[in-house]
C-alpha positions, 0 to 999 in steps of 0.5 A: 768404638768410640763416640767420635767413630759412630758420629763418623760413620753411623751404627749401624779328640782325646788324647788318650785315643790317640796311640790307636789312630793311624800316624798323621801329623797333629798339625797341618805344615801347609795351608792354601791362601787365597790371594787378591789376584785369586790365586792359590798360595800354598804357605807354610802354617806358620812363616817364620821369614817374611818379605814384605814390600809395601802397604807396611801400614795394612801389614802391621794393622791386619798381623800386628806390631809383633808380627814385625818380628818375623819380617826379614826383608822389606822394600825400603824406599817406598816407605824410608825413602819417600816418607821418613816421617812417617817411617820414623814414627813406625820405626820409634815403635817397632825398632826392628824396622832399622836394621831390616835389609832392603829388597829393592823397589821395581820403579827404580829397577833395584828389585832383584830375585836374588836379593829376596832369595837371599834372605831364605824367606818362607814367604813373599807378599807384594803388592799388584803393581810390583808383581806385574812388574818383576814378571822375571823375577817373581818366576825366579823366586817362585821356582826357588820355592818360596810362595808369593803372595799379591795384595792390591789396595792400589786398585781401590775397590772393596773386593780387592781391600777385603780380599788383601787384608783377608789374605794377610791375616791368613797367611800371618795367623790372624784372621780374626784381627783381618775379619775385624778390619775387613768388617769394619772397612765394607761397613764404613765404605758402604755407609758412606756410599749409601748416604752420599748416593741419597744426597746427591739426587743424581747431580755429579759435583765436578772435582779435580785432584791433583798430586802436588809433590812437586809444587804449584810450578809443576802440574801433578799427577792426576788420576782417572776413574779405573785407580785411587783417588779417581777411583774414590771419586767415582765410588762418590758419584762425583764427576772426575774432570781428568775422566778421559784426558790421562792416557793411563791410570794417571798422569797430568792433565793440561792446566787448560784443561782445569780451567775449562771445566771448572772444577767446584772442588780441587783436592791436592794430595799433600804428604811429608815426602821427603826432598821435596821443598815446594810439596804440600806438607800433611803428616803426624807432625805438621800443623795446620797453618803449615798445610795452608801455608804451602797450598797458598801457591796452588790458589794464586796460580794463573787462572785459578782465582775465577775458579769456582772452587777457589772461589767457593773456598773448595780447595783441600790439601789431603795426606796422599798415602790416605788413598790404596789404604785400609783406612781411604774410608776416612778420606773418602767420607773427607770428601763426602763431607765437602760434597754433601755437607748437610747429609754428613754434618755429624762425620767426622772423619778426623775422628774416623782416623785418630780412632783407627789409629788407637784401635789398630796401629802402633803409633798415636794420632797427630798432625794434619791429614785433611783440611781447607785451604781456609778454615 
């Protein structure tokens, strides 16, 4: 471990008996995995014919790069699709990932049984939200023998995190790899908790977050405290303004809305989505003054300068793909330094980042994930 990364988070039988046994196979050729919905997967003890459809990241961290060689199908969009940039990158690394045939995705509607089982995979692993969606088709593809397993890091809790990853590496063989990285993310999480609770004395510092994919003009996505970035904040202690005004998990909220309750830290979720000319822009190969430049909107926008955020400087652009992943701890003592600055003046959560990418991911650091509007 790195320097950077303890200032970001803190230390804390004989063969020859073998003619005289009964016949029984050396090798079990099926194993149980316990998946994250708690379900029991029966897996063979080595798929060779994966289909994977998203968090391609956690997959390539908690399996390893190589494992990309026993991958046949994938969910592109969610990944090509939305970020090439960051797909481009992987692909760069891992070439197999540009002739891979494509599944579908449930939010379009081109997620079919047909097109999994067609690929004979010996395995399917999807995350929570697809599985609730295909209910039909996860049936189909389930009475044709092939095992699903589910993931969730979309609900942004520890258990469901440790439980994701601790499935991925049984199912793949790698359950060291899975135990090292689902150690490292419940000792980060529950450092950073330990110490934000201490520091805030009670007091709910009022945040907003605010997708802002379509530009300053559109009011984004907001999220509520049962899922990803509402979830971080309320993990936090922080007084999410958009608790109670989504009707679901997410969705906007009313731009007077935002001015009424006066928000003393705004974070809008940038990324390097593709298409999307008004966004704000993080990414590997985004440069800070970029990031600035495209939250400038967002600061002049009707009302916005009396805000108590805007005024304080607390408006932040952070990478949207940081949160439902096994490295959010790193947004999330982000965010923590915002709040407390004096209790985590020695995090770095930049650091945090590039060291999870050098110890975990086949890619290196660069870019912009996380900053201030003004530096």
């Amino acid at each position: 471990m790195t320097r950077a990364h303890r200032r970001a988070f803190g230390r804390r039988p004989l063969l020859a008996g073998a003619a005289l046994l009964p016949a029984a196979p050396a090798l079990a050729t099926t194993r149980t995995v316990t998946d994250a919905l708690g379900r029991e997967v029966v897996v063979g003890a080595r798929p060779e014919r994966v289909v994977v459809m998203f968090n391609y990241e956690e997959f390539t961290a908690v399996a390893g790069p190589e494992a990309w060689g026993r991958v046949v199908g994938m969910n592109r969009i969610v990944w090509e699709g939305w970020r090439p940039a960051i797909f481009s990158r992987y692909r760069a690394a891992i070439p197999r990932l540009a002739g891979l045939p494509d599944v579908g995705n449930t939010d379009e509607g081109t997620f079919a049984a047909e097109k999994v089982i067609g690929l004979r995979p010996d395995l399917l692993m999807m995350p929570a939200w697809a599985w609730t969606a295909a209910q039909t088709a996860r049936q189909q593809i389930a009475a044709a023998g092939i095992p699903v397993l589910v993931f969730d890091y979309n609900a942004q809790t520890l258990e469901r995190h440790v439980a994701s990853t601790r499935a991925i590496g049984a199912a793949m063989g790698t359950p060291e790899r899975a135990e090292a990285l689902a150690e490292r993310y419940r000792r980060n999480v529950g450092g950073i908790l330990e110490r934000a609770a201490r520091a805030s004395g009670g007091v709910k510092p009022r945040a907003y977050i605010e997708l802002g994919q379509g530009g300053a003009e559109v009011v984004g996505n907001s999220y509520a405290p049962v899922t990803m970035w509402g979830r971080i904040f309320d993990l936090l202690g922080a007084f999410n303004i958009a608790e109670g005004r989504i009707p679901g998990s997410y969705g906007p909220i009313a731009a007077e809305a935002v001015l009424a309750a006066d928000p003393q830290f705004i974070f809008i979720g940038a990324s390097s989505w593709a298409n999307r000319p008004r966004a704000v822009r993080t990414g590997y190969d985004v440069p800070p003054d970029v990031t600035r430049r495209s939250l400038d909107p967002y600061a002049a926008r009707p009302g916005w300068g009396s805000l108590s955020a805007i005024r304080s400087g607390e408006l932040h652009a952070i990478e949207h793909g940081l949160c439902r992943t096994l490295f959010d701890d790193t947004a999330m003592l982000y965010m923590a330094k915002r709040f407390w600055p004096g209790a985590f003046a020695d995090a770095d959560p930049v650091a945090a980042l590039a060291e999870y990418h050098a110890s975990f991911l086949p890619v290196p650091f660069s870019g912009t994930w996380m900053l201030p509007w003004r530096g």
